[in-house]
N, C-alpha and C positions, 0 to 999 in steps of 0.2 A: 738367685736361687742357690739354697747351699748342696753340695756335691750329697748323696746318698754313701753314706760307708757299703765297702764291700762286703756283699755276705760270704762267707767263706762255707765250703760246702763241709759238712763231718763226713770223715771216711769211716763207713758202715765196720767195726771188727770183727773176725771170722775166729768164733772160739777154736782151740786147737786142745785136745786131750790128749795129756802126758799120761803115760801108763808106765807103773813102776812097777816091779816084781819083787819079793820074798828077797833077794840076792840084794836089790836096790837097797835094801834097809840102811845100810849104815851111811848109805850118800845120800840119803832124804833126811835123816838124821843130822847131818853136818849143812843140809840144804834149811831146814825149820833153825838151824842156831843161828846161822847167817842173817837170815831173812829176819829174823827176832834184833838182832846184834844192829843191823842196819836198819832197822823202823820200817823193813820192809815185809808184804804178803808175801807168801811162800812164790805165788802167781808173779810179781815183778821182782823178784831175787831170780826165777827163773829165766825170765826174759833178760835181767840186766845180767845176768852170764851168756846166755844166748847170745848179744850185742856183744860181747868183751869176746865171745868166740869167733864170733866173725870178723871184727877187727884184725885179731892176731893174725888169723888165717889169711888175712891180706895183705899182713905186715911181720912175719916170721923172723925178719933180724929185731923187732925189740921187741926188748923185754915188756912183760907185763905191767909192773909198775911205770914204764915208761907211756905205756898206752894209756893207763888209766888217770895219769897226770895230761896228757894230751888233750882228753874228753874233757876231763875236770877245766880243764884252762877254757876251752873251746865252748864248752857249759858259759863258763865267766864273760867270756868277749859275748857271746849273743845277750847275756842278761845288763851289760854296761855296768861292770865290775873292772874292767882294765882301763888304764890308762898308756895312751901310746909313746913307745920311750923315745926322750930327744936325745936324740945324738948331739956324741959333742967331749968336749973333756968333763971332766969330774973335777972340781976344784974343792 
């Protein structure tokens, strides 16, 4: 008898509303270029700064670009994009 695959359960999302103000303008403005710029909805340009914020905030000696190379790589290793390096000389 073969094994039944696991169902994995969906975790239900809890919408959250951002409210901008009149003042907000010009960072909702540079927020729709981004999101445009990166093939992303305003909605996960949101969140994937929201992520990049909380990283930092947990990691304050590096820099940004270092964090977002970390993910990027980290991204790779779950997707089997790397390959493990052998040690050794270089000839």
């Amino acid at each position: 008898m073969a094994a039944r695959p696991k169902k994995t359960m969906a975790v239900p999302t809890t919408p959250v509303s951002v409210r901008f103000g009149k003042h907000d303008t010009p960072m909702v403005r540079v927020l729709r270029a981004r999101a445009r710029a990166s093939r992303r909805s305003l909605s996960d340009q949101l969140k994937y700064y929201a992520h990049l914020g909380i990283v930092a905030k947990e990691n304050p000696d590096l820099p940004l670009g270092v964090i977002e190379g970390i993910l990027e790589g980290l991204e790779e290793s779950r997707t089997g994009l790397v390959e493990p390096y052998r040690w050794g000389r270089i000839t």
